[in-house]
C-alpha positions as CSV (number, residue, x, y, z in Angstrom):
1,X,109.1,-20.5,327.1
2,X,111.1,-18.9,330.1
3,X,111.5,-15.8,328.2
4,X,108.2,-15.2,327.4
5,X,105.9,-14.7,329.4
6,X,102.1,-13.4,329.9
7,X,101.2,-10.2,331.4
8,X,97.7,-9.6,332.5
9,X,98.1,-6.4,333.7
10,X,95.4,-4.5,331.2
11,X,97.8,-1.3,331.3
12,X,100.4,-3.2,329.3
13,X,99.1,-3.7,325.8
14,X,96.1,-5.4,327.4
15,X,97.4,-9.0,329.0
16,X,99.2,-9.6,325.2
17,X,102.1,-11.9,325.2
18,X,105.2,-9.7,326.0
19,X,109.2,-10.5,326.8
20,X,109.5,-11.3,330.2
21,X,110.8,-7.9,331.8
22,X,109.8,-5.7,329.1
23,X,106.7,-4.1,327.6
24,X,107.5,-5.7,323.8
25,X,104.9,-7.8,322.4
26,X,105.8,-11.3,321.1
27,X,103.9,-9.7,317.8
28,X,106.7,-6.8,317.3
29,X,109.2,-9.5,318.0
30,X,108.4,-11.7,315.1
31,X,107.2,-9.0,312.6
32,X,111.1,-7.2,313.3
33,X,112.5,-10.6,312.6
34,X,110.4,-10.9,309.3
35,X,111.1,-8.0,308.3
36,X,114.9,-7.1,308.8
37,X,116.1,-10.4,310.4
38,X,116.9,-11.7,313.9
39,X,119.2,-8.9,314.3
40,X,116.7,-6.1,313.7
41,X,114.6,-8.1,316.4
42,X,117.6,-7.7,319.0
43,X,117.5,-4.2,318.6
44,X,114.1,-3.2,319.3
45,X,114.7,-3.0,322.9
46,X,118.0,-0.9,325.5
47,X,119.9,-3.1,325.9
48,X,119.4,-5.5,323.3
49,X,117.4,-8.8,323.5
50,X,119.6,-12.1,323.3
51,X,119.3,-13.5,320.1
52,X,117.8,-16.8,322.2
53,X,115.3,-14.8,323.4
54,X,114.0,-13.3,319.9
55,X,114.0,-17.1,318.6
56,X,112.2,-18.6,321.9
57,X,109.7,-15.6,321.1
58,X,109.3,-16.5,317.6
59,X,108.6,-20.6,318.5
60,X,106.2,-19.4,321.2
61,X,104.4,-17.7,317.7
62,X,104.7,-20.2,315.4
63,X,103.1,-23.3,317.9
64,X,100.5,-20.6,318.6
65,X,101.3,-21.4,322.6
66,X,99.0,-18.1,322.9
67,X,96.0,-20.1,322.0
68,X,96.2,-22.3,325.3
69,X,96.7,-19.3,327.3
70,X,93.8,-17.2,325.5
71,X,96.2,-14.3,325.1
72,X,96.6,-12.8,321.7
73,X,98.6,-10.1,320.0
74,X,96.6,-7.3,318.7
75,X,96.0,-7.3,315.5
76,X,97.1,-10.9,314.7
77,X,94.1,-13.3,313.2
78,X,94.3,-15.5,316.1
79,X,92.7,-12.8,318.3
80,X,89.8,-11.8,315.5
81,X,89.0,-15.5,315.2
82,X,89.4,-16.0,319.3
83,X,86.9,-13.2,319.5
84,X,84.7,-14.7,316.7
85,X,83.9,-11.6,314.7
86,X,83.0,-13.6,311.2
87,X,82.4,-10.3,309.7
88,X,83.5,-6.8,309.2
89,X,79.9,-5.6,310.9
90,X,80.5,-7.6,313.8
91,X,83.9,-6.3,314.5
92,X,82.1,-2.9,314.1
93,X,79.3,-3.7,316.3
94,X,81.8,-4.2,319.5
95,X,82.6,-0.4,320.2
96,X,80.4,2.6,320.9
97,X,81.8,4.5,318.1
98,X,84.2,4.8,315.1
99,X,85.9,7.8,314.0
100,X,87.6,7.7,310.4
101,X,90.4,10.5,310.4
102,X,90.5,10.4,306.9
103,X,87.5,12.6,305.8
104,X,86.3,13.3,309.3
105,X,83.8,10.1,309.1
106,X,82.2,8.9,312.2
107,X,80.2,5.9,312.4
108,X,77.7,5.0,315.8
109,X,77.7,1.4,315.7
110,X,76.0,1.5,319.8
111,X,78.0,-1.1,321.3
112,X,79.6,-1.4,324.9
113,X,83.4,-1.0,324.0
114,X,85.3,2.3,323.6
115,X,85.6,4.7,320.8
116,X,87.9,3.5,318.3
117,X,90.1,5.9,316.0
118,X,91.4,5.2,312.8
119,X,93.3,7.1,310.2
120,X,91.6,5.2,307.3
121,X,88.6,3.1,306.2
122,X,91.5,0.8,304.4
123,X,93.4,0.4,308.1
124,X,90.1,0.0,309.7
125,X,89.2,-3.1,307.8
126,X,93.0,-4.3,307.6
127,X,92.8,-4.9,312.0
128,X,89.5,-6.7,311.3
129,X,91.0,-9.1,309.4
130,X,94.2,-9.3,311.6
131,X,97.8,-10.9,310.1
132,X,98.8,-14.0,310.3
133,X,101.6,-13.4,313.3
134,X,102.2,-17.5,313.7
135,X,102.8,-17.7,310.3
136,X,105.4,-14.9,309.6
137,X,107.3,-16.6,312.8
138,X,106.9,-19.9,310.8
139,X,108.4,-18.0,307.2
140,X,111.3,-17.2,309.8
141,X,111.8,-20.5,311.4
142,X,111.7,-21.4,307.1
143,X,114.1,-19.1,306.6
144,X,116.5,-19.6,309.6
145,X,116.6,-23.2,308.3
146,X,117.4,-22.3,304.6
147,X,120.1,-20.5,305.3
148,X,121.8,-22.9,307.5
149,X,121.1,-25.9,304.7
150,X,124.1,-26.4,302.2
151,X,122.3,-28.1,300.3
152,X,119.9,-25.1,299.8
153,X,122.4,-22.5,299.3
154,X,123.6,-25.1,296.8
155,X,120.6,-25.0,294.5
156,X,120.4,-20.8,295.0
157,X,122.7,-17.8,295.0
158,X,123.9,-18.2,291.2
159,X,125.4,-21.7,291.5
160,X,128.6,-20.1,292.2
161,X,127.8,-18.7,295.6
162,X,128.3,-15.5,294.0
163,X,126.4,-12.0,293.3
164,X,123.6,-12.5,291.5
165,X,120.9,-9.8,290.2
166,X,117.6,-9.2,292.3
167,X,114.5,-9.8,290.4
168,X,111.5,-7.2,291.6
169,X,107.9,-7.8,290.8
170,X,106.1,-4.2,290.9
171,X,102.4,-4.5,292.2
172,X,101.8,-8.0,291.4
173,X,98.3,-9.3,291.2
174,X,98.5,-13.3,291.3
175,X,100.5,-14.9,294.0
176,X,100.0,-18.0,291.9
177,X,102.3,-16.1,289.6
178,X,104.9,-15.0,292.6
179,X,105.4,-18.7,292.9
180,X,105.9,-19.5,289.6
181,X,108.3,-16.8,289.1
182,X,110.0,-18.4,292.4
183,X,110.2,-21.4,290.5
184,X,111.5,-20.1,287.3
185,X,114.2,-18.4,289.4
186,X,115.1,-21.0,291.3
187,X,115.7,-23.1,287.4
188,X,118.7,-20.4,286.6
189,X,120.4,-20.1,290.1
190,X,118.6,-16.8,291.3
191,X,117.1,-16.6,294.3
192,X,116.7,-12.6,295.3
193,X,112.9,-11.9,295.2
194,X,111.5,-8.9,296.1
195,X,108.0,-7.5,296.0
196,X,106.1,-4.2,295.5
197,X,102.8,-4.0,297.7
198,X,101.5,-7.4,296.4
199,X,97.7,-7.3,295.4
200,X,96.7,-10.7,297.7
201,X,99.3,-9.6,300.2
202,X,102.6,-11.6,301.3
203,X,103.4,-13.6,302.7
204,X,100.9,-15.7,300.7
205,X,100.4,-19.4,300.6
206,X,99.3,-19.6,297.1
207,X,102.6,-18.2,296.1
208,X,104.0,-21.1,298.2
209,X,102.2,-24.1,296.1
210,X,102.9,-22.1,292.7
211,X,106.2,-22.6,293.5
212,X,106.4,-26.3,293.6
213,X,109.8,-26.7,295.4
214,X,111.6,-23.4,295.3
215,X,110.4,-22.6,298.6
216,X,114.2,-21.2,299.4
217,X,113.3,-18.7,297.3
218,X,109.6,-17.5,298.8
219,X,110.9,-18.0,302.3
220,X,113.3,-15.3,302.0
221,X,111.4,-12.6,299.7
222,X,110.9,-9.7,300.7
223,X,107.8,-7.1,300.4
224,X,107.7,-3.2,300.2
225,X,105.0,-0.6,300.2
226,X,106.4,1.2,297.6
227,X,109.4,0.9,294.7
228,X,112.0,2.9,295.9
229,X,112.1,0.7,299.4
230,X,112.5,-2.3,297.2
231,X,115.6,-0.9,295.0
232,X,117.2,1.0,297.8
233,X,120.7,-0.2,298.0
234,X,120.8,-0.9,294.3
235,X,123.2,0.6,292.0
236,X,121.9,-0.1,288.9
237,X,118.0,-0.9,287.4
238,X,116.3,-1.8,284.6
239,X,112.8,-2.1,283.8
240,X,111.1,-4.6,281.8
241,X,108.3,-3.7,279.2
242,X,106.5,-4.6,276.0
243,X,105.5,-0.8,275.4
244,X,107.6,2.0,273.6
245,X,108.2,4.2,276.2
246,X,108.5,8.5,275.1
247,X,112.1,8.4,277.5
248,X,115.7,8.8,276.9
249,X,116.9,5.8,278.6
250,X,119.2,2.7,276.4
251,X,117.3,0.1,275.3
252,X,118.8,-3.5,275.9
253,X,117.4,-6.8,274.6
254,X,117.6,-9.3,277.7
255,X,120.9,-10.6,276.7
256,X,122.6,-7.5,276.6
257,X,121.0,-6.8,280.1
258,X,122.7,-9.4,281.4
259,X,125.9,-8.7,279.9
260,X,125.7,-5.3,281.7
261,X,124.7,-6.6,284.9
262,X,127.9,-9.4,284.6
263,X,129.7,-6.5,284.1
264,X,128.4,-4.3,287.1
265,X,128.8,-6.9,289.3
266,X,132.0,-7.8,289.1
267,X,132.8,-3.9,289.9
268,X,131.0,-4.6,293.1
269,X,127.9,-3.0,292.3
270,X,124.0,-4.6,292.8
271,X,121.4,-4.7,290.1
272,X,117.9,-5.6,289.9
273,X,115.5,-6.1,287.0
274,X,111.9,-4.8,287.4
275,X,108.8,-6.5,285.9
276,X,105.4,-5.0,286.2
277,X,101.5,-5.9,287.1
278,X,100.4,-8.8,284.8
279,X,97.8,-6.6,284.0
280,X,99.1,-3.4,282.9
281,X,103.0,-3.6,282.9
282,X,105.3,-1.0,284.9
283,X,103.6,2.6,284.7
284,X,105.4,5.8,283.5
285,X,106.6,6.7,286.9
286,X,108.3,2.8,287.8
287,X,110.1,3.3,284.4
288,X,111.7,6.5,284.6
289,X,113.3,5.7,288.0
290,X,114.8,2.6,286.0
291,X,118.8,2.9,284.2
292,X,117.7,0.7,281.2
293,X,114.9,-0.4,279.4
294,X,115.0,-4.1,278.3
295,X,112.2,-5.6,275.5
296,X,112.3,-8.8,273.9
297,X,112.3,-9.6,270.2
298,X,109.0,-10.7,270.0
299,X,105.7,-11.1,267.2
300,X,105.1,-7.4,267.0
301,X,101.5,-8.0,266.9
302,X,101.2,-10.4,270.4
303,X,104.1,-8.7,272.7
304,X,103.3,-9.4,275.7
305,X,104.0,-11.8,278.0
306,X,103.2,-13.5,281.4
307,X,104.7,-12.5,284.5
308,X,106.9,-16.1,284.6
309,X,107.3,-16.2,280.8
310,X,109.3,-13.0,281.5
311,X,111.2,-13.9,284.5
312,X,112.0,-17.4,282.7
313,X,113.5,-15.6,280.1
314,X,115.6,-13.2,282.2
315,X,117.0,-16.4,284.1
316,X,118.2,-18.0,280.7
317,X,119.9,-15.3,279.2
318,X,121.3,-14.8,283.0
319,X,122.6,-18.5,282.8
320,X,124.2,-18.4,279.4
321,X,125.9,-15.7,280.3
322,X,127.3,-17.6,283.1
323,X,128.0,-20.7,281.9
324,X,127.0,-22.5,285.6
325,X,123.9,-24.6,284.2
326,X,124.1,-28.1,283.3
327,X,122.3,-29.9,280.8
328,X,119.3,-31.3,283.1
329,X,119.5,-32.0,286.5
330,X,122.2,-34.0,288.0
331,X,122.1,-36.5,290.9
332,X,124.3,-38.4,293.0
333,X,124.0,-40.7,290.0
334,X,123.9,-38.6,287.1
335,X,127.0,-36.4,285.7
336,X,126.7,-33.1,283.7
337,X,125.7,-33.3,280.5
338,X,127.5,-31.5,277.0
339,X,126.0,-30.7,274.2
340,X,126.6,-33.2,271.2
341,X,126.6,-36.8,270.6
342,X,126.0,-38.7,273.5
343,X,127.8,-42.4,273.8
344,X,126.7,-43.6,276.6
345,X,129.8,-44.9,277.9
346,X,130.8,-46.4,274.5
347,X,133.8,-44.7,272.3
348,X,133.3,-43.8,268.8
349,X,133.8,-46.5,266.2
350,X,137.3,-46.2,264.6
351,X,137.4,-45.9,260.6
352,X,138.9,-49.7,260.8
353,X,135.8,-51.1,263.1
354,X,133.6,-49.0,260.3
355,X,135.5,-50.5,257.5
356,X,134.6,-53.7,259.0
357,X,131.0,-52.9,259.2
358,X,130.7,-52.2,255.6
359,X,132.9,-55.5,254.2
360,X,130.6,-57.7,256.5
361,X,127.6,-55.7,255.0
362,X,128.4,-55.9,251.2
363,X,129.4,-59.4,251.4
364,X,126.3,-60.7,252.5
365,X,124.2,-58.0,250.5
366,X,126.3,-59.8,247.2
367,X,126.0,-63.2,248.4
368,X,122.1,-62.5,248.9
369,X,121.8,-61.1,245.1
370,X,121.1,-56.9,246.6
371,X,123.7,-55.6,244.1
372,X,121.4,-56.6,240.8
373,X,122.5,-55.6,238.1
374,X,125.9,-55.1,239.1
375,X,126.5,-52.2,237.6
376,X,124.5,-50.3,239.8
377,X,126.7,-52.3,242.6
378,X,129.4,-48.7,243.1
379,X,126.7,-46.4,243.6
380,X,125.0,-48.1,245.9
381,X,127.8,-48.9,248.0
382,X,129.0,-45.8,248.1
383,X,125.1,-44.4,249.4
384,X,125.1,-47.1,252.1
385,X,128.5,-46.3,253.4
386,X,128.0,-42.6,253.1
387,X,124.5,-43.4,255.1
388,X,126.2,-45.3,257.7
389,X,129.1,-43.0,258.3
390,X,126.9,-40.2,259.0
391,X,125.4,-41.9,262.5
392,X,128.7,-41.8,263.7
393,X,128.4,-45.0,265.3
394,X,130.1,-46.3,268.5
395,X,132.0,-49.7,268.9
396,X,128.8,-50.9,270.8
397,X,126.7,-49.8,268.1
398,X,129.0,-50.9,265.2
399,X,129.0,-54.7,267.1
400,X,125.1,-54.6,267.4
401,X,124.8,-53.7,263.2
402,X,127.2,-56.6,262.7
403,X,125.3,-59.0,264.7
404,X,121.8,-58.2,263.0
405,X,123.5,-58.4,260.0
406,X,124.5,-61.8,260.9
407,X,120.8,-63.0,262.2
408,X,119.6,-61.8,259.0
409,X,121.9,-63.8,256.9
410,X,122.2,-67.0,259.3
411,X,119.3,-66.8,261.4
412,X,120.2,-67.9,265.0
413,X,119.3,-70.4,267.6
414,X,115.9,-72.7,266.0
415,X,115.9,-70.4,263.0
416,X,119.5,-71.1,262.0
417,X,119.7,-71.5,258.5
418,X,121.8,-74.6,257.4
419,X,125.0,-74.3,255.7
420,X,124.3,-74.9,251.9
């Protein structure tokens, strides 16, 4: 932790951790590196940090070194607990005064620290509660990791390694549904997840759990204030929704979509889909801004659908369209599965091995008196042959009929019949 180290002169930013040699808080550090990467991080100073020194900043956050030394960043949730302001009043109760720009409020709670000066109630209660700082450098340790794991990029980023559309959940209320949407992406080879000023905030350990194992995909999403941020660099957009909407826009069905994003992308453009608030949907103003509309063909009388229910959808139609899933998972002991009949190994039965099947059958059937009266003896060959032939049977399968067959008519072992 050479790098960074602990100034306790109260003129810079109070005694909070800093970079050794500069004035930068160990908070700025790891929120940059959240936010734009360890790049952006590298930046934030002239000249620019090492990129060792932005990581051994971001450890020193995420093993909470600053808890030993009793020196916290504002504004992260080590320093409201450290404090131990276990309400809003108590935070209040600290300074001598509190002046709300918004709306010229001032509020006289009498105690012995200085007059504090908001713009807003909402950022008022928002540095009571303080962020989670450790735990954004942790997301970035998580994320530093997943990107140098094959075997992670191997279950993301299309199957292919190639462009893949970015999925972008406006206003979401549930991070229990974040995660599962995660997961759902994670099924289809997707792994581009952004969000749009997230009800519960983000990151979000809920979203985490939901998620049960696409973590790849949560460590690396991304969160916005506002739509626009999120689509940015994207060429094309549409928007998903159960609602007619009064604007001239195409309307797509998921699988056309899909075909237009293939398309798209292999011009060298970037798409995104957009699915709105479980409650409400996109609004007006998030649909407009959109290329496409895309609904589903759905019971006209129950349209809606959840948040992961849509997302799962998306991701099928997306894999069809490029053919890169397999049937199931596959292991280091398990091939790729096609669809149709499955042998196990075993080749179909030839018409001679089948032939044989149905001579050893009908002999014993005549021998045991089946074919009585005789003259119903054609038809009912012809039913069991015709009933046989349609299992297409494999050799393995044709020599385990022919051995039953045999039980039955000799018995084996103690129940042997004797010759007669």
């Amino acid at each position: 932790m050479a790098q960074v180290n602990i100034v306790n002169d109260p003129a810079i930013h109070g005694g909070e951790p800093v970079i050794a040699g500069t004035t930068l808080r160990v908070a700025e550090v790891v929120v940059a590196s959240y936010d734009g990467g360890i790049a952006a991080a590298t930046e934030l100073t002239k000249p620019t940090l090492a990129t060792a020194v932005v990581r051994e900043a971001i450890d020193y956050c995420a093993l909470r070194a600053c808890e030993d030394q009793k020196k916290f960043c504002k504004g992260c949730r080590l320093a409201t607990e450290h404090a131990g302001w276990t309400t809003f009043d108590e935070y209040l109760a600290q300074f001598s005064a509190v002046h709300v720009e918004a709306g010229g409020l001032r509020l006289m709670p009498g105690g012995t620290a200085h007059v504090l000066t908001v713009p807003s109630l909402e950022v008022l209660a928002k540095e009571w509660r303080g962020e989670k700082i450790h735990y954004l450098a942790r997301r970035v340790i998580r994320r530093l990791k997943n990107e140098a794991d094959p075997r992670l990029k191997q279950m993301s980023g299309g199957l292919d390694g190639g462009p893949s559309p970015a999925f972008i959940l406006v206003r979401p209320q549930l991070a229990d549904n974040i995660g599962m949407v995660a997961r759902a992406m994670a099924n289809f080879g997707l792994d581009d997840l952004r969000l749009v000023a997230p009800r519960d905030g983000w990151p979000n350990e809920k979203a985490r759990v939901a998620a049960s194992g696409a973590d790849f995909i949560i460590d690396v999403a991304r969160a916005t204030s506002t739509l626009p941020e999120a689509i940015g660099e994207l060429n094309w957009v549409c928007a998903t929704t159960a609602r007619q909407r009064d604007l001239a826009k195409p309307v797509l069905t998921p699988e056309q979509a899909v075909v237009e994003m293939r398309r798209r992308l292999d011009l060298g453009q970037r798409v995104g889909v957009l699915f709105g608030p479980e409650r409400t949907g996109l609004e007006g103003d998030d649909v407009a801004i959109a290329d496409a509309v895309v609904m589903v063909p759905v019971n006209p009388n129950f349209a809606s659908l959840n948040l992961a229910q849509a997302a799962l959808l998306f991701g099928y139609e997306w894999m069809k369209e490029n053919a890169h899933g397999t049937l199931g998972r596959v292991t280091t002991y398990e091939s790729p599965l096609v669809p149709g009949q499955r042998t196990r190994g075993s080749e179909l039965a030839t018409k001679h091995e089948m032939m044989g099947l149905f001579e050893h059958l009908e002999s014993e059937l005549e021998r045991l008196g089946f074919f009585n009266p005789s003259q119903s003896r054609d038809a009912l060959v012809r039913n069991v042959r015709t009933m046989l032939t349609r299992m297409s049977a494999t050799e393995q399968e044709v020599r385990t009929l022919r051995g039953i067959v045999a039980t039955l008519a000799k018995g084996k072992g103690r129940a042997r019949k004797p010759s007669t």
